[in-house]
Backbone and ligand atoms as CSV (ligand in chain L), in Angstrom:
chain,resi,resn,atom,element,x,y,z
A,1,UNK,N,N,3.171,10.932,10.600
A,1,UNK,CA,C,1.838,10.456,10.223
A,1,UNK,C,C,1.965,9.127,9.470
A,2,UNK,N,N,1.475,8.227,10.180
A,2,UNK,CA,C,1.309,6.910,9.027
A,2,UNK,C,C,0.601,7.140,7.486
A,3,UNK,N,N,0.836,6.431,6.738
A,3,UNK,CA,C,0.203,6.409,5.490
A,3,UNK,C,C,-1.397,6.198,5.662
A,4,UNK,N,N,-2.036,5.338,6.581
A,4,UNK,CA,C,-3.668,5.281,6.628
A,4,UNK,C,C,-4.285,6.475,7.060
A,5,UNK,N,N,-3.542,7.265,8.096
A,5,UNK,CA,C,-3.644,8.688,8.690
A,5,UNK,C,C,-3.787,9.821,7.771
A,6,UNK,N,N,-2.913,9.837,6.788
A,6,UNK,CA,C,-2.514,10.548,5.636
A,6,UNK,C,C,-3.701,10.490,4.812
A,7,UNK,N,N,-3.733,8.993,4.290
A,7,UNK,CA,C,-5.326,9.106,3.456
A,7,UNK,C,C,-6.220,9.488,4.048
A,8,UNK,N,N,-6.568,8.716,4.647
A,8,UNK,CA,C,-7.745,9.032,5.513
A,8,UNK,C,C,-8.169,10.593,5.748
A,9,UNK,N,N,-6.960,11.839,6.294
A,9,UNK,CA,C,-7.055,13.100,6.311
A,9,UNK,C,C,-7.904,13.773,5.029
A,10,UNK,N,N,-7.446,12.875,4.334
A,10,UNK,CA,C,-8.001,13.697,2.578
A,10,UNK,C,C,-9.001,13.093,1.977
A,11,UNK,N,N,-9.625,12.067,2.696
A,11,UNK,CA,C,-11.198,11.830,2.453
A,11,UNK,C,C,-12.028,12.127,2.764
A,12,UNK,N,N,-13.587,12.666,1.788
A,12,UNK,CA,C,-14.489,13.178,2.307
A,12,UNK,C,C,-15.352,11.858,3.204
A,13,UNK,N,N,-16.497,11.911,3.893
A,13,UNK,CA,C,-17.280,10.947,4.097
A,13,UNK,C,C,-16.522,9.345,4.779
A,14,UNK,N,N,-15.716,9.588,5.859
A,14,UNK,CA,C,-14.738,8.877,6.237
A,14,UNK,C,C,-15.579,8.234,7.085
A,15,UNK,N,N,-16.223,6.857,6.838
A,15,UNK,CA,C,-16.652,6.226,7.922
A,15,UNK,C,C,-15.639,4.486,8.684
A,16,UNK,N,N,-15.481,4.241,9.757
A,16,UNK,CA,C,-14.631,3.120,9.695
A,16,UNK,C,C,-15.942,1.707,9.696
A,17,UNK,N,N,-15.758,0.948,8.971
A,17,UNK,CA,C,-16.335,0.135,8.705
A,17,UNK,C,C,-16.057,-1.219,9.610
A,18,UNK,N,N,-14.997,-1.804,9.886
A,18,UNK,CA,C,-14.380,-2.935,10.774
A,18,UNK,C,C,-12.714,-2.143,11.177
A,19,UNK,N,N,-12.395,-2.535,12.161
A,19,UNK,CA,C,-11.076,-2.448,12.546
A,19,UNK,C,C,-9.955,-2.434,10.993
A,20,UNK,N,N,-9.445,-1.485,10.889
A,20,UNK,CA,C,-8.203,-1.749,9.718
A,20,UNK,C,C,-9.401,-1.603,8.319
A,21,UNK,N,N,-10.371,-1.448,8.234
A,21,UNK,CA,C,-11.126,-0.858,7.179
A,21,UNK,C,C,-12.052,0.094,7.323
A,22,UNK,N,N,-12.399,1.158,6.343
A,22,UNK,CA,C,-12.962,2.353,6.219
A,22,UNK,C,C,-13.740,2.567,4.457
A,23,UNK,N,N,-14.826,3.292,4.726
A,23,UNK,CA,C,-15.377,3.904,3.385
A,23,UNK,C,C,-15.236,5.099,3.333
A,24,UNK,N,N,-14.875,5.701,1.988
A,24,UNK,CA,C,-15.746,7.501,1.969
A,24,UNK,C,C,-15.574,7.145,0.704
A,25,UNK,N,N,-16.034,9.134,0.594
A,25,UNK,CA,C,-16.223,8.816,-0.897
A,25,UNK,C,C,-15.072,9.141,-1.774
A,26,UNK,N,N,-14.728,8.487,-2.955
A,26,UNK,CA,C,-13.738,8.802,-4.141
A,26,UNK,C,C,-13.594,10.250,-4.588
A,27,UNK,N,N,-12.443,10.255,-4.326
A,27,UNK,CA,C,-12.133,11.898,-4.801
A,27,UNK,C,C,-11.446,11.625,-6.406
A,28,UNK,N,N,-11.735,10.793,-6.814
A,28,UNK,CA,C,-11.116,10.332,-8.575
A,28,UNK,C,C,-12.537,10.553,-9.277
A,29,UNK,N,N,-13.911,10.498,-8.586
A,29,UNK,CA,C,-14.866,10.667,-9.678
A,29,UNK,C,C,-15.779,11.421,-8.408
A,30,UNK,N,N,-17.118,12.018,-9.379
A,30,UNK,CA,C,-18.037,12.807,-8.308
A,30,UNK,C,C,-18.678,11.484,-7.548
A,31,UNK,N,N,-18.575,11.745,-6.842
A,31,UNK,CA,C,-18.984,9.769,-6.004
A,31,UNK,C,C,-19.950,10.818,-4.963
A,32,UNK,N,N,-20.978,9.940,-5.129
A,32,UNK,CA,C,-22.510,10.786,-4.042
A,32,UNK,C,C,-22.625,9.531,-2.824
A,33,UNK,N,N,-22.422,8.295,-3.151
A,33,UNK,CA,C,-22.303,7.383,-2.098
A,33,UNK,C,C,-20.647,6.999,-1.547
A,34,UNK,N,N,-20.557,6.681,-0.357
A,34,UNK,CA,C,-19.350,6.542,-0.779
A,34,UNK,C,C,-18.639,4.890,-1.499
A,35,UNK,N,N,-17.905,5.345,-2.409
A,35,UNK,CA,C,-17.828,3.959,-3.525
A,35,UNK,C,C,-16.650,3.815,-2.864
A,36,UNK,N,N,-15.636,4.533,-2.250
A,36,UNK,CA,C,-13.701,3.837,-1.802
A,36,UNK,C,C,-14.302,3.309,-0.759
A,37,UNK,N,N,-13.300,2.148,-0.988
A,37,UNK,CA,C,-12.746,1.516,0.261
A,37,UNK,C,C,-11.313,1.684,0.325
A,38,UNK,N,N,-11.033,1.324,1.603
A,38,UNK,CA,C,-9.894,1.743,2.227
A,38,UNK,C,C,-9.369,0.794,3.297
A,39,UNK,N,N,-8.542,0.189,2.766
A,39,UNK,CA,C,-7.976,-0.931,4.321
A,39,UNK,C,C,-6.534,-1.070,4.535
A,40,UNK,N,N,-6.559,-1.021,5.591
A,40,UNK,CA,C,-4.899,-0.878,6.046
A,40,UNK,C,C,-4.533,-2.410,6.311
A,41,UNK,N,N,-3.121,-2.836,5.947
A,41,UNK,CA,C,-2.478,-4.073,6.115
A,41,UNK,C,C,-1.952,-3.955,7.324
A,42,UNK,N,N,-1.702,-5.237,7.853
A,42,UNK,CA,C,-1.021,-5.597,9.217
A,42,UNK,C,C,0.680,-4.694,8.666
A,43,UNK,N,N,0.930,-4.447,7.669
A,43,UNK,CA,C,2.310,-3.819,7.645
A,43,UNK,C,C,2.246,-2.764,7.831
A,44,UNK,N,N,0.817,-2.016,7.641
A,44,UNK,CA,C,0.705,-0.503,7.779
A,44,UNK,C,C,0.635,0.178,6.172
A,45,UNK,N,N,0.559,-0.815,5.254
A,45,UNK,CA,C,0.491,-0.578,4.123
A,45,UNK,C,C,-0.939,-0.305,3.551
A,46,UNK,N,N,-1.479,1.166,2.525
A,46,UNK,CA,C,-2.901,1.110,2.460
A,46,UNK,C,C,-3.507,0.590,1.005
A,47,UNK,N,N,-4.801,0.121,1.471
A,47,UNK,CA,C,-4.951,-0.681,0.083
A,47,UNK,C,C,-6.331,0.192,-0.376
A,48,UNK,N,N,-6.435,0.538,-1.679
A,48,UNK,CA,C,-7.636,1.306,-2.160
A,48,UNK,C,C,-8.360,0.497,-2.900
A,49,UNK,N,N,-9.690,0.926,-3.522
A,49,UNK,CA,C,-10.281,0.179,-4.321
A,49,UNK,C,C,-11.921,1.160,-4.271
A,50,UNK,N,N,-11.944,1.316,-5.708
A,50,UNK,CA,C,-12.904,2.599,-6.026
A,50,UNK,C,C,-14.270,1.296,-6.466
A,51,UNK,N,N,-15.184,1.204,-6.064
A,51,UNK,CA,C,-16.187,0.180,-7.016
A,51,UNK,C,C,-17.222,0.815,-8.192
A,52,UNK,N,N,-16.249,2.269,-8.541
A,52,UNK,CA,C,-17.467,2.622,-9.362
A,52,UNK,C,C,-15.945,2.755,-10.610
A,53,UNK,N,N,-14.630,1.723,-10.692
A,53,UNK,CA,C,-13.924,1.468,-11.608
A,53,UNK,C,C,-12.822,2.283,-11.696
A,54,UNK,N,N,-12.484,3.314,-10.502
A,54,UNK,CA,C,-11.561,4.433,-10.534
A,54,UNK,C,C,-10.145,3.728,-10.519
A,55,UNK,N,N,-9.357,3.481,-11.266
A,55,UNK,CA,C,-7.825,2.748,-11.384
A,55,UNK,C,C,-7.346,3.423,-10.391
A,56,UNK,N,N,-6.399,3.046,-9.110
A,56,UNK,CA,C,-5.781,3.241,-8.016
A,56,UNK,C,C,-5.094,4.346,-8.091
A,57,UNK,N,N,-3.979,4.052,-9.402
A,57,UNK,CA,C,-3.495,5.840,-9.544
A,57,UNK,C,C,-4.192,7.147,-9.491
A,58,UNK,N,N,-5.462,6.688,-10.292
A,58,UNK,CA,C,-6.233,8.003,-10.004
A,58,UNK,C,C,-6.698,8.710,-8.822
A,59,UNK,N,N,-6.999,7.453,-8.035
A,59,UNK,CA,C,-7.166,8.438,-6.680
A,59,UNK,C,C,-6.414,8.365,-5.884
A,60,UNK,N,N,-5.382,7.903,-6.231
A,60,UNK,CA,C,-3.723,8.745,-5.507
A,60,UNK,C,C,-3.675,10.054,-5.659
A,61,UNK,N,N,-3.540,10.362,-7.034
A,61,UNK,CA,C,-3.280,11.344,-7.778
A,61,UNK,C,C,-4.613,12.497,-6.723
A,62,UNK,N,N,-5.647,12.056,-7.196
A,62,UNK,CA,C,-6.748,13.274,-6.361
A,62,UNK,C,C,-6.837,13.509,-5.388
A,63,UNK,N,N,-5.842,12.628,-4.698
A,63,UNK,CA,C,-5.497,13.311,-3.344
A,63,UNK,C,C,-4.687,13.545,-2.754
A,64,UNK,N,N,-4.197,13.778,-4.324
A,64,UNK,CA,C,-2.544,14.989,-3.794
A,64,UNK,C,C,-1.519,13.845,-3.394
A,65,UNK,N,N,-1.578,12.468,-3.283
A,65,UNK,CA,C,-0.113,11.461,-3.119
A,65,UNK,C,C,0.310,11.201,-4.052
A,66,UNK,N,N,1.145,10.367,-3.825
A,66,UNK,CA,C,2.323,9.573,-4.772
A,66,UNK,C,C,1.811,8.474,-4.089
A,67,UNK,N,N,2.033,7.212,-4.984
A,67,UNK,CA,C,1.998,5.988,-4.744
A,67,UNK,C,C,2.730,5.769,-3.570
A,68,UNK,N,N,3.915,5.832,-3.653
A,68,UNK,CA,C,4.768,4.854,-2.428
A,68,UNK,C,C,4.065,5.694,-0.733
A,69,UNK,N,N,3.745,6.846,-1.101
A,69,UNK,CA,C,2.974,7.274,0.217
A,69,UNK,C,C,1.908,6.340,1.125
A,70,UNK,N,N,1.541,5.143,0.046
A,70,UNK,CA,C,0.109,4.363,0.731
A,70,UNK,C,C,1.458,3.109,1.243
A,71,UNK,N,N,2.385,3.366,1.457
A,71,UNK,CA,C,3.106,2.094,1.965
A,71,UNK,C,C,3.836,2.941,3.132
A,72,UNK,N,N,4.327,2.130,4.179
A,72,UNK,CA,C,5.377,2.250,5.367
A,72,UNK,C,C,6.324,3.050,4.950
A,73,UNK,N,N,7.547,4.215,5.243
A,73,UNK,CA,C,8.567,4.356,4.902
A,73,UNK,C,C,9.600,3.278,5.285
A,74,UNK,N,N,10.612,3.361,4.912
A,74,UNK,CA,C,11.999,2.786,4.821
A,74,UNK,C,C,12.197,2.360,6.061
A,75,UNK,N,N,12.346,3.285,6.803
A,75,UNK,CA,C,13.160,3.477,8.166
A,75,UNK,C,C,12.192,3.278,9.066
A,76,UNK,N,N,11.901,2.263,9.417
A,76,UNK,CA,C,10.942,2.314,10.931
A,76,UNK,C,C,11.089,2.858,11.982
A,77,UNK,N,N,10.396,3.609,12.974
A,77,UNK,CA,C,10.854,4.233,13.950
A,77,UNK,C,C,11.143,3.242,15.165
A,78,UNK,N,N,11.872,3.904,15.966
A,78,UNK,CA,C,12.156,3.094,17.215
A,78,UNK,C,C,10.811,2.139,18.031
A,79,UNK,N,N,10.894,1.119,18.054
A,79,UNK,CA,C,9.832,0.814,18.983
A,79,UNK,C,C,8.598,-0.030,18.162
A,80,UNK,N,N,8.554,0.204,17.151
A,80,UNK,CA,C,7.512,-0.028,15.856
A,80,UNK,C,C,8.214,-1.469,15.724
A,81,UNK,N,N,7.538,-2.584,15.088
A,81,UNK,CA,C,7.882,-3.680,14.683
A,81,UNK,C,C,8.734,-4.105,13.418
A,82,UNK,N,N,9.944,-4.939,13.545
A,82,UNK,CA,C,10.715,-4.566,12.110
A,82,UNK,C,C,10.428,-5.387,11.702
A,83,UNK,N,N,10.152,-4.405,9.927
A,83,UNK,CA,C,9.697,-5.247,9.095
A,83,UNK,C,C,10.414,-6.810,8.462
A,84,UNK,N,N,12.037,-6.116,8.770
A,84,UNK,CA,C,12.718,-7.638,8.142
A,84,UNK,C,C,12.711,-8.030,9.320
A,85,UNK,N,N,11.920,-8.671,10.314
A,85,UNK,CA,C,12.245,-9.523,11.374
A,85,UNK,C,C,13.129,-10.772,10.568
A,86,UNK,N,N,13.879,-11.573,11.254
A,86,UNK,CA,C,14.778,-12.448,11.051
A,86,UNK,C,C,13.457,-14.124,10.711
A,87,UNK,N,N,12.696,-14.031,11.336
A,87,UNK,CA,C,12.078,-15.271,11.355
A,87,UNK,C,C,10.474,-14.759,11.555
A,88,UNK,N,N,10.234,-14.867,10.509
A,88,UNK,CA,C,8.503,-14.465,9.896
A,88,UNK,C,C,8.087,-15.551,9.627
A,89,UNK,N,N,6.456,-15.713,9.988
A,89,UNK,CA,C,5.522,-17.101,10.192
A,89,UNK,C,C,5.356,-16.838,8.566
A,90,UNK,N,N,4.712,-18.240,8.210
A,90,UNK,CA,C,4.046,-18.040,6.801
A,90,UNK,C,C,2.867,-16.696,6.729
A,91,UNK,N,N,2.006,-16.985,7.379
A,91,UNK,CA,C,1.242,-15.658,7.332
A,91,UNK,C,C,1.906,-14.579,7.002
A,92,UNK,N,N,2.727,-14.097,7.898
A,92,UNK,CA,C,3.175,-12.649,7.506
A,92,UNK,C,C,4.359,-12.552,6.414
A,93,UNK,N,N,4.993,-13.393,6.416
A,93,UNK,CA,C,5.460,-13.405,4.950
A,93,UNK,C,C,4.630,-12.928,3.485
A,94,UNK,N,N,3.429,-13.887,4.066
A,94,UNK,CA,C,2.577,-13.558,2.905
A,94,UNK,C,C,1.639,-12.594,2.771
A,95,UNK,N,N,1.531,-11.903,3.548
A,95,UNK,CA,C,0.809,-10.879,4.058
A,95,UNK,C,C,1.720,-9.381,3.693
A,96,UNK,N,N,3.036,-9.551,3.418
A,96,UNK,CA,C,4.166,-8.837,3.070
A,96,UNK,C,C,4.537,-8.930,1.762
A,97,UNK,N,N,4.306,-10.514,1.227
A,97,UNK,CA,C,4.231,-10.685,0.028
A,97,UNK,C,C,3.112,-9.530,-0.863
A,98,UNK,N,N,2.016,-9.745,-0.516
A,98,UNK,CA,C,0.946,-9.561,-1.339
A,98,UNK,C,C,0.836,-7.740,-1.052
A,99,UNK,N,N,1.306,-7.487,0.252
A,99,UNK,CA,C,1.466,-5.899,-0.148
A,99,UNK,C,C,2.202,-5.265,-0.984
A,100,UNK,N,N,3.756,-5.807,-1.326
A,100,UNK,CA,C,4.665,-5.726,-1.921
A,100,UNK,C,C,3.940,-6.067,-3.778
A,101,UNK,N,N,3.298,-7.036,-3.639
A,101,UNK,CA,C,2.854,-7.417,-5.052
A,101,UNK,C,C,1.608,-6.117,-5.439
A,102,UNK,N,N,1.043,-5.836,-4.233
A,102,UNK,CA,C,0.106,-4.471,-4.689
A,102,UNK,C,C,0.724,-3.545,-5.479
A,103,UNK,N,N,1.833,-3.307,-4.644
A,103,UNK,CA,C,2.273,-1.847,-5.059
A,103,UNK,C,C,3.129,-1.991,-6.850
A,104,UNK,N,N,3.698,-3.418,-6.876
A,104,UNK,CA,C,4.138,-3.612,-8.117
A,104,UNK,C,C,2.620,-3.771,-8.961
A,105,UNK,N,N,1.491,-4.477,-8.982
A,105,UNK,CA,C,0.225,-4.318,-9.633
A,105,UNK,C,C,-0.039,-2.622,-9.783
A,106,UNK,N,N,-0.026,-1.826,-8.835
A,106,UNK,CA,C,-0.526,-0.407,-8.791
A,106,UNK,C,C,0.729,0.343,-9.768
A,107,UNK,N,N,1.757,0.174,-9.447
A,107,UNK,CA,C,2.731,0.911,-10.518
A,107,UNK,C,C,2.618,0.000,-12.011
A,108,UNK,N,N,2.275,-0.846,-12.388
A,108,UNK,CA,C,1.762,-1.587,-13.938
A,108,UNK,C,C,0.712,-1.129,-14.153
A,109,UNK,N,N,-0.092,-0.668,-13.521
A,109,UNK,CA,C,-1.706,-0.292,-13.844
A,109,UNK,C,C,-1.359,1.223,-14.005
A,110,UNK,N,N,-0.573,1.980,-13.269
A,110,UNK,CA,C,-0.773,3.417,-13.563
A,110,UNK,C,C,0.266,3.701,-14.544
A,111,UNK,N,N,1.328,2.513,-15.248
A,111,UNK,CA,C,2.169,2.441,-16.660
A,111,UNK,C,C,0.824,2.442,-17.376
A,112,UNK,N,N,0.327,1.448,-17.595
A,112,UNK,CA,C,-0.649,0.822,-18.344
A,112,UNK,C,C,-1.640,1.654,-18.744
A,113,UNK,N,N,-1.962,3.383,-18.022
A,113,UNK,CA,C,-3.004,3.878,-18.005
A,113,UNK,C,C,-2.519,5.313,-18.511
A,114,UNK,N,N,-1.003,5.236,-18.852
A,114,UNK,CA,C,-0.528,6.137,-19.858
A,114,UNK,C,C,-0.090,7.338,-18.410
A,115,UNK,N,N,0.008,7.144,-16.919
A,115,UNK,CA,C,1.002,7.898,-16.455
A,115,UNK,C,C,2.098,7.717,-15.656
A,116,UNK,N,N,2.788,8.653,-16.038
A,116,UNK,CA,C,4.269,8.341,-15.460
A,116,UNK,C,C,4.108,8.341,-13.692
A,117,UNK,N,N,5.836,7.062,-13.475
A,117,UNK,CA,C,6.133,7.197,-11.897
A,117,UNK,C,C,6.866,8.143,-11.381
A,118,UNK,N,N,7.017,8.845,-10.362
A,118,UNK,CA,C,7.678,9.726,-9.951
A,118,UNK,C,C,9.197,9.056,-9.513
A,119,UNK,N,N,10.201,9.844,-9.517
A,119,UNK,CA,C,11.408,8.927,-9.178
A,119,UNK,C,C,11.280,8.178,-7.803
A,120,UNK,N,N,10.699,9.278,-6.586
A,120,UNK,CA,C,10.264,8.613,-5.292
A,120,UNK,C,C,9.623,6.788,-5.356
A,121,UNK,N,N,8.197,6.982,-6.459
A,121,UNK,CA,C,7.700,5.939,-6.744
A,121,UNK,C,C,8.718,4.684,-7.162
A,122,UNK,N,N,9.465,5.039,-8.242
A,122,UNK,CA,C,10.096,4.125,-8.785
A,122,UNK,C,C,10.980,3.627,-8.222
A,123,UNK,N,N,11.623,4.255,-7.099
A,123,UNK,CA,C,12.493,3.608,-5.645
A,123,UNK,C,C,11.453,3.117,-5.323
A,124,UNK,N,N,10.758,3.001,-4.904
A,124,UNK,CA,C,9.943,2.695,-4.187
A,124,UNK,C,C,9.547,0.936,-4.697
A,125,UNK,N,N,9.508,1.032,-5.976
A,125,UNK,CA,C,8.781,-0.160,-7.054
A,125,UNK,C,C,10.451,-1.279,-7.011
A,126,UNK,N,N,11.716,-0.657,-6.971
A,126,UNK,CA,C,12.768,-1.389,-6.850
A,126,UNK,C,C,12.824,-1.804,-5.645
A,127,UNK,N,N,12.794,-1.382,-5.103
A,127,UNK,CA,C,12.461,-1.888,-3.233
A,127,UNK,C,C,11.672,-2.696,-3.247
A,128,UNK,N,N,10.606,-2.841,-3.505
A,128,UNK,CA,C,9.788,-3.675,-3.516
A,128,UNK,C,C,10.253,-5.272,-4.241
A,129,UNK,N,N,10.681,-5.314,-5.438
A,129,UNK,CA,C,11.074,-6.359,-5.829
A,129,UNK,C,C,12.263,-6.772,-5.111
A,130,UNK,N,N,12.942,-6.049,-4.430
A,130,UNK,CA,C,14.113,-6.396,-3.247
A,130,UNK,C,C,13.328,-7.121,-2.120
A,131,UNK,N,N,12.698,-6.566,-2.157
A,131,UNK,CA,C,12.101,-7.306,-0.357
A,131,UNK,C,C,10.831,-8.585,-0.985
A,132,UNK,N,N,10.631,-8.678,-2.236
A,132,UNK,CA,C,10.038,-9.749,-2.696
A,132,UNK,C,C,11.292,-11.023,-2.339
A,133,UNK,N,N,12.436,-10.665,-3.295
A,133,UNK,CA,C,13.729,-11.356,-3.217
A,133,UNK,C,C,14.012,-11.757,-1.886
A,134,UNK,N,N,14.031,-10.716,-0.929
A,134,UNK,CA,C,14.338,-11.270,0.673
A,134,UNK,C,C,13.412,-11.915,0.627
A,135,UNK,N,N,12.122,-12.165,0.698
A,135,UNK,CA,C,11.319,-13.184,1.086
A,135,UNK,C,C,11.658,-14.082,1.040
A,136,UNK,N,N,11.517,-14.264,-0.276
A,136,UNK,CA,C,11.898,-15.548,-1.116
A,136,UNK,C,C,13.302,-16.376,-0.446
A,137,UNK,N,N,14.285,-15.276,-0.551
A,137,UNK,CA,C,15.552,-16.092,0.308
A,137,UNK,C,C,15.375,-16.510,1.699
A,138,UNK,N,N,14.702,-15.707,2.383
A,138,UNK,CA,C,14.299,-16.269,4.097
A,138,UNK,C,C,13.774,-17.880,4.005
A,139,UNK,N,N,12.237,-17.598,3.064
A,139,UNK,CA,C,11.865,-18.841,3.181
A,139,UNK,C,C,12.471,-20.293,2.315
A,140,UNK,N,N,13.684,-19.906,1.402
A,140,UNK,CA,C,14.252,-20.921,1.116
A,140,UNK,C,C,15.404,-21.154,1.874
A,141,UNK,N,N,16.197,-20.485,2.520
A,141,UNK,CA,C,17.093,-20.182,3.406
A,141,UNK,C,C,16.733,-21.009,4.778
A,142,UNK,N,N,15.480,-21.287,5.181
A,142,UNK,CA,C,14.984,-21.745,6.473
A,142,UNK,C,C,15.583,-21.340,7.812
A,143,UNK,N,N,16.733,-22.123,8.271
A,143,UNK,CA,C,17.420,-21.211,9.271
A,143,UNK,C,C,18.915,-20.850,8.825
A,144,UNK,N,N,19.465,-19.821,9.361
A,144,UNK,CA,C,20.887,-19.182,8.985
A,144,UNK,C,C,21.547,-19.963,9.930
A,145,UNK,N,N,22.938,-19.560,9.294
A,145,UNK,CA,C,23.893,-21.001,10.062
A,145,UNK,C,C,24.255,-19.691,10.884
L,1,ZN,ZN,ZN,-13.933,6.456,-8.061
């Protein structure tokens, strides 16, 4: 199951709004309209956002995930697009960037909000600043000899 599949299963009021975005309602507060949004990244990575102020951890937490669950696993399956391709356009660099910077924003916000990461998570949060680092070296690196 992908991670958007996963959420998505555990939302009430699941409507898709545009391609790669969806509403229902927040399972972090009694939400009568639906206030989440929900959009999936070109990496397959999911992005939340409650507008009635629900901090991201929380409605991880209410629906039964762990943080690193709203991102890709490790290991891509056969056939699926790899993520370290050798030669990434600016776009998707940055598009990889800024998912990677989510998940480090989402693990500071759910420090910040007085709860702990799970060890899964916190691999998860070191990885992330790893594949920030690969970025960074690809695009200063330009081409490999
Ligand atoms: Zn909420």
């Amino acid at each position: 199951m992908t991670p958007i599949e996963n959420v998505l299963n555990r939302l009430e009021k699941v409507k898709q709004r545009q391609p790669g975005q969806w509403s229902a309602c927040c399972p972090a507060h009694a939400d009568k309209g639906p206030s989440l949004s929900i959009r999936e990244t070109t990496d397959g990575a999911v992005l939340l956002h409650c507008f009635a102020g629900c901090e991201v951890g929380a409605v991880v937490a209410a629906m039964g995930l762990q943080l690193h669950e709203l991102f890709p696993p490790r290991d891509v399956p056969p056939g699926a697009p790899k993520r370290a391709a050798r030669l990434l356009t600016a776009g998707q660099a940055l598009e990889l960037l800024a998912s990677e910077a989510t998940l480090v924003f989402v693990s500071a916000a759910t420090l910040l909000n007085g709860r702990t990461l799970t060890v899964a998570d916190k691999n998860r949060l070191i990885e992330s600043v790893s594949r920030i680092n690969f970025l960074r070296n690809e695009s200063i690196g330009g081409g490999h000899a």
